[in-house]
C-alpha positions as CSV (number, residue, x, y, z in Angstrom):
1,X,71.3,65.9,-57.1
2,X,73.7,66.3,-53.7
3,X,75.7,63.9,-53.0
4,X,76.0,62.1,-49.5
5,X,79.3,63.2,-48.1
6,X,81.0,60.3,-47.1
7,X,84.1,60.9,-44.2
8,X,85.4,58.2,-42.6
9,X,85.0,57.1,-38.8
10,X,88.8,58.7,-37.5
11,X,88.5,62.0,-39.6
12,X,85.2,62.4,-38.9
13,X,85.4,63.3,-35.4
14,X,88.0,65.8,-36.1
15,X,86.5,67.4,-39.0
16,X,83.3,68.0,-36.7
17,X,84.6,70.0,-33.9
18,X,85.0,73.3,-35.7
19,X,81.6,73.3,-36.1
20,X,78.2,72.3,-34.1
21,X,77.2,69.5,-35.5
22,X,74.0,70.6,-38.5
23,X,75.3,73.8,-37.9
24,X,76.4,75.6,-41.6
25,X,74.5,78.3,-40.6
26,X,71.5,77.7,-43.2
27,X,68.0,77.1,-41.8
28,X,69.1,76.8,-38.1
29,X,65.9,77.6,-37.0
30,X,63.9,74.6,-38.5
31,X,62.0,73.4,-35.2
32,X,58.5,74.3,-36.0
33,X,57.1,74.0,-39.4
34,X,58.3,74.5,-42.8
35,X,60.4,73.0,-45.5
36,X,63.4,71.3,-43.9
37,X,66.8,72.6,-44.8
38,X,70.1,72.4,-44.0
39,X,72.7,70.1,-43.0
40,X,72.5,66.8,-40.7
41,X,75.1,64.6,-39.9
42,X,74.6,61.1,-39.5
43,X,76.3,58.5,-37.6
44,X,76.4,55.1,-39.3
45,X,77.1,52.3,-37.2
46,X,75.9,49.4,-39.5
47,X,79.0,46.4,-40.3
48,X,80.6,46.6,-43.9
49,X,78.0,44.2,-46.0
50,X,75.1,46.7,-44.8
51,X,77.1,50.1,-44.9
52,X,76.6,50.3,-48.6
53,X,73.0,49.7,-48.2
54,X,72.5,52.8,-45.5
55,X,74.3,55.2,-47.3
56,X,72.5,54.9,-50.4
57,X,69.2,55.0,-48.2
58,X,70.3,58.4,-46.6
59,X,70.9,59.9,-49.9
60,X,67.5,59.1,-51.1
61,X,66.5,61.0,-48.4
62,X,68.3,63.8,-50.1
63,X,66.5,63.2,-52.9
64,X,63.0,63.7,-51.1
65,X,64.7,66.9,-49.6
66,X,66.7,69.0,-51.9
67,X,67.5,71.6,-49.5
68,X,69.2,68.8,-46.9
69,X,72.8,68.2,-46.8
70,X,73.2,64.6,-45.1
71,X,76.8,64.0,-44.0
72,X,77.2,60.5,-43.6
73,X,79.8,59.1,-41.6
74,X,80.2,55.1,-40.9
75,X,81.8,54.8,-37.5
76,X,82.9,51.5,-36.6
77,X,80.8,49.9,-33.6
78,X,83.3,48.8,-31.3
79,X,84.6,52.6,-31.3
80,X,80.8,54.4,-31.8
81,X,79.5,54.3,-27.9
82,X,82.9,56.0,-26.6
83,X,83.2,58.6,-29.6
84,X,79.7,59.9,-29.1
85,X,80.5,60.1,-25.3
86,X,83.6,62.0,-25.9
87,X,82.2,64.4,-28.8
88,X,78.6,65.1,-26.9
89,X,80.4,65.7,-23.2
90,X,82.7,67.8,-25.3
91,X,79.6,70.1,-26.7
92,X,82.0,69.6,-29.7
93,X,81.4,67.2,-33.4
94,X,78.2,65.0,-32.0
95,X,76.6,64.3,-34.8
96,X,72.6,65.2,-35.4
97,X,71.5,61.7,-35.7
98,X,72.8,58.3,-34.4
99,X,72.7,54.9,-34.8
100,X,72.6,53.2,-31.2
101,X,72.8,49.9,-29.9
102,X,69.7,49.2,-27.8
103,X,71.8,49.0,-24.7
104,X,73.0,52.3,-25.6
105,X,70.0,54.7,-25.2
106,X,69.6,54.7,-21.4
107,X,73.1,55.8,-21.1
108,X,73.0,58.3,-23.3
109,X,69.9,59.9,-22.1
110,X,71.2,59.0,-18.8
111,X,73.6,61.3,-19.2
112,X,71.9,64.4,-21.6
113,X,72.8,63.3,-24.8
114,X,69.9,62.7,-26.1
115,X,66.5,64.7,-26.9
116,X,63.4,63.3,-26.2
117,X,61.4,62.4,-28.8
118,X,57.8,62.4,-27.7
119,X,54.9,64.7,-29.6
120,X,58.1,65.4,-32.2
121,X,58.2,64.2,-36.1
122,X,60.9,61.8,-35.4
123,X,57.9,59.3,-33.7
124,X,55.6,59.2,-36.4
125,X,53.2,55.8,-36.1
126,X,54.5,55.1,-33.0
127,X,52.1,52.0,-32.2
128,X,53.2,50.3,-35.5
129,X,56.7,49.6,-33.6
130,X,56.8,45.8,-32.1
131,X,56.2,46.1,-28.0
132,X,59.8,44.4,-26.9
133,X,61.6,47.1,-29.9
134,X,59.7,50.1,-28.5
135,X,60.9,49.3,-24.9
136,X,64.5,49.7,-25.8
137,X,63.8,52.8,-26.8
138,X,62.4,54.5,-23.6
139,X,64.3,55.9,-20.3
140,X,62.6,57.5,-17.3
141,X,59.4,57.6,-18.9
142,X,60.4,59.6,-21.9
143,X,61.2,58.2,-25.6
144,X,64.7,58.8,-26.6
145,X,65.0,56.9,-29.8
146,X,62.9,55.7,-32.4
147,X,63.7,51.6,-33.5
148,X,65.5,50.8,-36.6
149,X,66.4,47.2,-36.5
150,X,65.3,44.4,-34.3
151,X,67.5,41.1,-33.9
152,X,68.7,38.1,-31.5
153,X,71.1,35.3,-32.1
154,X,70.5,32.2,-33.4
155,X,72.9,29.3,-34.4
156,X,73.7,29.6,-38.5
157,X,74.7,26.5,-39.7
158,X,75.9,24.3,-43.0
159,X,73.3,22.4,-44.2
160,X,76.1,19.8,-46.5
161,X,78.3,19.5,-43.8
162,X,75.7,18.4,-41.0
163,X,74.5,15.8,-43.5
164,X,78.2,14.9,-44.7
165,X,78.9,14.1,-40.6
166,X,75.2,12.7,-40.3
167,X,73.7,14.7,-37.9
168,X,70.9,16.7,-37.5
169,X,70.7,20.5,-36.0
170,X,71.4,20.1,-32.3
171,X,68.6,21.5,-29.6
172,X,70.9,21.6,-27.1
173,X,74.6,22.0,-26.1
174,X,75.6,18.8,-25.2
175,X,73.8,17.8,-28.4
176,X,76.1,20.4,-30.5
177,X,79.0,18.5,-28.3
178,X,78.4,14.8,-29.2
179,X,77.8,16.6,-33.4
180,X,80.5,17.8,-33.3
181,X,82.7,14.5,-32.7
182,X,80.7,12.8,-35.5
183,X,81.7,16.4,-38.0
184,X,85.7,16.2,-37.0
185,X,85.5,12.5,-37.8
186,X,83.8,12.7,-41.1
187,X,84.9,16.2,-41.7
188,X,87.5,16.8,-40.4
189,X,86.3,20.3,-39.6
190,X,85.0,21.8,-36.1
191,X,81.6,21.7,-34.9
192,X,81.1,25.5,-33.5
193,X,83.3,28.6,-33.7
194,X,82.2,29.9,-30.1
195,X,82.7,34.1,-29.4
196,X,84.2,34.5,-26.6
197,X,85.8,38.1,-27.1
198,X,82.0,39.2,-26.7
199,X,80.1,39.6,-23.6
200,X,76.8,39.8,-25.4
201,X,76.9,35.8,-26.5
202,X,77.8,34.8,-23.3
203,X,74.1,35.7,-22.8
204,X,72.7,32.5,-24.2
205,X,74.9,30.2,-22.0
206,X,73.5,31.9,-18.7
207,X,69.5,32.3,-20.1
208,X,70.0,28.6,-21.3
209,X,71.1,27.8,-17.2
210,X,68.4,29.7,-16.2
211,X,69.8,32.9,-15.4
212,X,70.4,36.7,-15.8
213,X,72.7,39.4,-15.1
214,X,70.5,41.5,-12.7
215,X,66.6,41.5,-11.5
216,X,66.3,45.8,-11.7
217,X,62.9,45.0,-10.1
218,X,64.2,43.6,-6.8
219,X,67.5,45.1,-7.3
220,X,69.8,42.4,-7.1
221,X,72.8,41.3,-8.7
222,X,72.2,37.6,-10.0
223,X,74.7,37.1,-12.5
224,X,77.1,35.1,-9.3
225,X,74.5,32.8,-8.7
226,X,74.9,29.0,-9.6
227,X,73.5,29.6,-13.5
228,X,76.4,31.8,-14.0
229,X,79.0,30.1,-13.2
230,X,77.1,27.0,-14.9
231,X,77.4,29.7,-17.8
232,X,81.4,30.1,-17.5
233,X,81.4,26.0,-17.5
234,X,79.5,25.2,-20.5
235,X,81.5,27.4,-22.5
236,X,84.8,26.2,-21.0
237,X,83.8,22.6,-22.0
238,X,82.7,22.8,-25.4
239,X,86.3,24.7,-26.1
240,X,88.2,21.8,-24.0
241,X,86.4,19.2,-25.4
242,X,87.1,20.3,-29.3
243,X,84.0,20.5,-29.8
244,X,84.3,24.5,-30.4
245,X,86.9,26.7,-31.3
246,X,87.4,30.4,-29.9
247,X,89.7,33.4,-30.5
248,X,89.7,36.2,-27.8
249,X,91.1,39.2,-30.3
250,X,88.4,39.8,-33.1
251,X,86.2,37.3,-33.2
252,X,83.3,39.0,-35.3
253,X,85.6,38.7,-37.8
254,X,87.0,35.2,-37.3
255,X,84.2,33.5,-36.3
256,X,82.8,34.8,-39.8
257,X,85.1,34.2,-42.1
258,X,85.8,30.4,-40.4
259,X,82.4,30.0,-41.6
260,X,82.5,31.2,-44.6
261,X,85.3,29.1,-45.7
262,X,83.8,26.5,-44.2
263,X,86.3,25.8,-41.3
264,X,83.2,25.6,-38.6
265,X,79.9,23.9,-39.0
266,X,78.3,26.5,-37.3
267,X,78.4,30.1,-35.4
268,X,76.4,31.3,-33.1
269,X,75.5,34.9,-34.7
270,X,72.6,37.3,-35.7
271,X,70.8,38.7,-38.7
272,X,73.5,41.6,-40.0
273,X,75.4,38.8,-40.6
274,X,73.2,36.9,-42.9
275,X,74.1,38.9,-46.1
276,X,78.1,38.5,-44.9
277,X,77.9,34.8,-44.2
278,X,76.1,34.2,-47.6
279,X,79.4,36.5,-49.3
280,X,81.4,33.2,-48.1
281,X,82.4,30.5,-50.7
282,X,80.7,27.5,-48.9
283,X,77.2,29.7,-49.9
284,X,77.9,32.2,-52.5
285,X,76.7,30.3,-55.5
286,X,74.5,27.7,-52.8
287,X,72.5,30.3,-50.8
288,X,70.4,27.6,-49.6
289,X,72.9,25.8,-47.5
290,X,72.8,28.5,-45.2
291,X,70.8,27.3,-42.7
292,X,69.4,29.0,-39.1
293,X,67.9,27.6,-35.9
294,X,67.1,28.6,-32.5
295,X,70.0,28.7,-30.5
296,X,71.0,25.8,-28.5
297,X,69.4,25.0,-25.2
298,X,71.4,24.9,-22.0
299,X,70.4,22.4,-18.8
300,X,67.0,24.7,-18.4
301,X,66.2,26.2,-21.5
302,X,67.0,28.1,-24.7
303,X,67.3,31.8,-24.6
304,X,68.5,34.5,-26.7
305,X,69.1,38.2,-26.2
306,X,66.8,41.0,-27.7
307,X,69.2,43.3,-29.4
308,X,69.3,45.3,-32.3
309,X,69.2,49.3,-33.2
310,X,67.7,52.4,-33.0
311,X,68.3,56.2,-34.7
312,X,68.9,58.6,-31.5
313,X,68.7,62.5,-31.9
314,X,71.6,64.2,-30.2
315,X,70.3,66.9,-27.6
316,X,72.7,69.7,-29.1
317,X,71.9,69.5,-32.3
318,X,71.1,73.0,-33.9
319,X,69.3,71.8,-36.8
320,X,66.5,69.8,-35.0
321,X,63.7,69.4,-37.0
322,X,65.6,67.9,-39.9
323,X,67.5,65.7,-37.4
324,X,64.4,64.4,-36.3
325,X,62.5,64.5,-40.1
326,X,65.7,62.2,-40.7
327,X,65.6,60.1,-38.2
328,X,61.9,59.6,-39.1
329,X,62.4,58.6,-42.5
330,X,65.1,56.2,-41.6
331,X,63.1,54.8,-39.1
332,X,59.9,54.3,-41.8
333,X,58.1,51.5,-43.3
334,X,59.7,52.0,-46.4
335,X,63.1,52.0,-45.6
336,X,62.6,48.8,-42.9
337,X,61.6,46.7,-46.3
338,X,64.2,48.1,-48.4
339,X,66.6,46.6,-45.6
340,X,65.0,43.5,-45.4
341,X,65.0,43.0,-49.1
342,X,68.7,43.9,-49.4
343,X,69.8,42.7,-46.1
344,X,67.2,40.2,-44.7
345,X,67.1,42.5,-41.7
346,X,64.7,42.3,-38.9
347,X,61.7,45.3,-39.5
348,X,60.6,47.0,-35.7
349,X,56.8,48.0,-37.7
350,X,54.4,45.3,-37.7
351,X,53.1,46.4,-40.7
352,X,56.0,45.6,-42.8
353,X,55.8,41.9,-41.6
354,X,52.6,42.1,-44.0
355,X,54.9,42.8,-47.3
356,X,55.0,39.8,-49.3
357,X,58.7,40.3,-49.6
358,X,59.3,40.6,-46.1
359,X,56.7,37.9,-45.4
360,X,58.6,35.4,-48.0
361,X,62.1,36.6,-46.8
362,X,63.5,32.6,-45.2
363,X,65.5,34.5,-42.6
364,X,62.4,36.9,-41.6
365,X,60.4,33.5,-41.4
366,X,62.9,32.2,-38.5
367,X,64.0,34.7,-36.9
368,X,60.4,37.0,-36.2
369,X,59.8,33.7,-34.1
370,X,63.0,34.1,-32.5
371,X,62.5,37.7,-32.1
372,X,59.2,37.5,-30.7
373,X,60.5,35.2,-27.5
374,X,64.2,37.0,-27.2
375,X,64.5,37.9,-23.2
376,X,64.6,41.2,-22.8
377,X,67.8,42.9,-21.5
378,X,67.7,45.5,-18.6
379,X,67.4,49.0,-19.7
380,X,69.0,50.6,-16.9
381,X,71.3,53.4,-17.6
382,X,74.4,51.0,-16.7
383,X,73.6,48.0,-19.1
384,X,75.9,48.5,-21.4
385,X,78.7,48.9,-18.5
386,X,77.9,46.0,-17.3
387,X,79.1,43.7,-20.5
388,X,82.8,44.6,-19.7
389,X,83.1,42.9,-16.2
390,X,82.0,39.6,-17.9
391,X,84.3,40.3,-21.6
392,X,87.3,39.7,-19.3
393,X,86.2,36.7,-17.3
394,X,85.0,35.5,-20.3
395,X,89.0,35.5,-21.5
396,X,90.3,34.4,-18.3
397,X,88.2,31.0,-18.2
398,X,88.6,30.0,-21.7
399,X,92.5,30.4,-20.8
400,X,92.2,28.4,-18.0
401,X,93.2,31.4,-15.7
402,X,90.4,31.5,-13.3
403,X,87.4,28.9,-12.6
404,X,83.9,29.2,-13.8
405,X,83.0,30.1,-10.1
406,X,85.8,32.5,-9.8
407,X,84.9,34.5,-12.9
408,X,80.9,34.6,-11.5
409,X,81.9,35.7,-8.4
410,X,84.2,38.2,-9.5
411,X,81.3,39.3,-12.3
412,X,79.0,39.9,-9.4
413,X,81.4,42.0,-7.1
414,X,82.4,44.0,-10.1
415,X,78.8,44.7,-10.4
416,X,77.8,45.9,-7.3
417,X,80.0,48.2,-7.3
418,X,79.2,49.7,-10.9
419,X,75.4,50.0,-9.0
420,X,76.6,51.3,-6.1
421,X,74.6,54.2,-6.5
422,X,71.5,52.2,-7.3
423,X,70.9,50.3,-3.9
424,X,71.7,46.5,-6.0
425,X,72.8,43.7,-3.5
């Protein structure tokens, strides 16, 4: 049996440029039929509790294919978008197959990264896919991706400290608010660790105030109007108030362990962190007193993101069929339940819904709901540029260096000129 080469994210890039990425120079030629061969690398973006899980996956797919090499390399996500960018406008260590971030595929075909995946291997079943995962996955009319994982936030929260402090699961954000005065009083332990190092989880402050980034339909910037600075507020307030606590340099990491240990009530987070936040000692040995919930309403109404990930072929790959025979099989039924079991991860087919174990799965049973209503993101070639404008006004009003307003307005100048191009006002 070959093994899965494991190389780490930093050497990995390095290592690759000597060579076209699936290149070794055996079965080159594999784009029409035939036993698939050679070698594909594979970029594994997936956080530490799930990397184990992938790996292990992508060397079963040796397993069914003796004749494949699979590189796998985990590249951390904060450094994945910019490394691919670098290695595939370099013609130079791109690897075969990717894991993107939805908001990721319209840049990257955008730009030429990508092969299209239409009438290829790689979109096999296609109409088993969930509607709002397959949309993510589609750019100028062509498919560029095939969906891995679906997911949106929702508020995790500790079942014996809510009933310690006597209250229930707020619906809303000033509910969390007047909770969390009742959990520092009879806790003595803070009602919501609140991200604000992350533009994506400022998204459910401005859906909840009735708002959005842009409206690509009418072409129009809307993040500066009233619900966004209402956005910037909310979240100010919860942090002045006590109510929350935030950290501005990692807090993924942070806002985790605080919950793990029990330091927070609750986090507003998604379903890869499930199998971390169950790692923590408040519910290693009490699994059940993890508990999840919609997130919080704002003054309008409660709304999540649609996020996730998809497997992306990288247009320069010389080893094509097998990239996209790989990204296939990582993309299958079978593999979408394996994750689920193992990672209580959110399945893109509709038919794996139908497993009893994903059916039974307490995290599938919330969050399919959740998943089901998420608001969908734009996929325009700049939406993943357009989460860095808000990451630092996000920082600058939870300082108390510029005004809720301020930080909209600024937002929606800093847009318009990232869309330029596109006609947005």
């Amino acid at each position: 049996m070959r093994r899965v080469t494991a190389v780490t994210a930093a050497a990995a890039v390095l290592a690759l440029t000597a060579t076209a990425c699936g290149g070794d120079g055996g079965s080159s030629d594999n784009a029409g039929k035939g036993e698939i061969a050679g070698t594909v690398t594979y970029w594994d973006t997936s956080n530490d509790a799930e990397k184990g899980t992938y790996k292990k996956i992508a060397e079963d797919f040796e397993k069914k294919h003796p004749k494949v090499d699979v590189k796998y390399v985990h590249v951390n996500f904060g450094d994945a978008n910019q490394k691919f960018k670098n290695a595939a406008g370099g013609n130079s260590g791109a690897p075969d197959v990717m894991r993107t971030e939805v908001a990721w595929v319209a840049d990257f075909a955008n730009l030429g990264y990508l092969a299209p995946l239409d009438g290829t291997p790689a979109l096999d079943d296609a109409g088993d896919y969930l509607k709002t995962a397959a949309g993510s996955t589609r750019f100028k009319g062509k498919t560029y991706a095939v969906p891995q994982v679906t997911d949106t936030l929702g508020l995790f929260y500790n079942k014996k400290m809510l009933k310690e402090a006597g209250v229930g699961v707020p619906g809303s954000f000033d509910e969390l608010k007047k909770s969390a005065k009742k959990i520092k009083s009879k806790t003595g332990k803070t009602g919501l660790y609140l991200r604000g190092d992350d533009p994506y989880w400022f998204l459910p402050y401005l859906y909840g105030e009735g708002g959005d980034l842009v409206d690509p339909t009418a072409k129009k910037v809307t993040v500066d109007d009233a619900p966004g600075a209402k956005a910037f507020a909310r979240m100010k307030d919860l942090v002045d108030s006590g109510a929350a606590v935030t950290d501005s340099s990692d807090g993924q990491e942070n806002g985790l362990k605080a919950f793990q240990d029990g330091d927070v009530a609750m986090i507003v987070d998604g379903p890869w962190d499930i199998a971390g936040a169950q790692q923590g000692k408040e519910f290693k040995d009490d699994k059940d007193n993890l508990g999840v919930a919609p997130v919080p309403a704002g003054s309008k109404a409660a709304g999540s993101p649609q996020g996730g990930w998809n497997l992306s072929v990288y247009a320069g790959t010389k080893n094509m069929r097998t990239a996209q025979e790989f990204a296939k099989y990582m993309s299958s039924a079978e593999v979408q339940q394996r994750t689920t079991e193992e990672l209580s991860l959110l399945p893109t087919r509709e038919s794996v819904y139908d497993k009893p174990s994903v059916r039974g799965n307490k995290m599938v049973e919330f969050f399919k709901p959740a998943v089901d209503e998420a608001v969908q993101r734009p996929w325009i070639a700049e939406g993943n540029s357009l989460f860095e404008p808000v990451r630092g006004q996000m920082d600058a009003v939870l300082t108390g260096g510029r005004s809720p307003e301020e930080a909209a307005d600024k937002v929606g100048d800093d847009f318009r000129k990232l869309l330029k191009d596109q006609d947005y006002k």
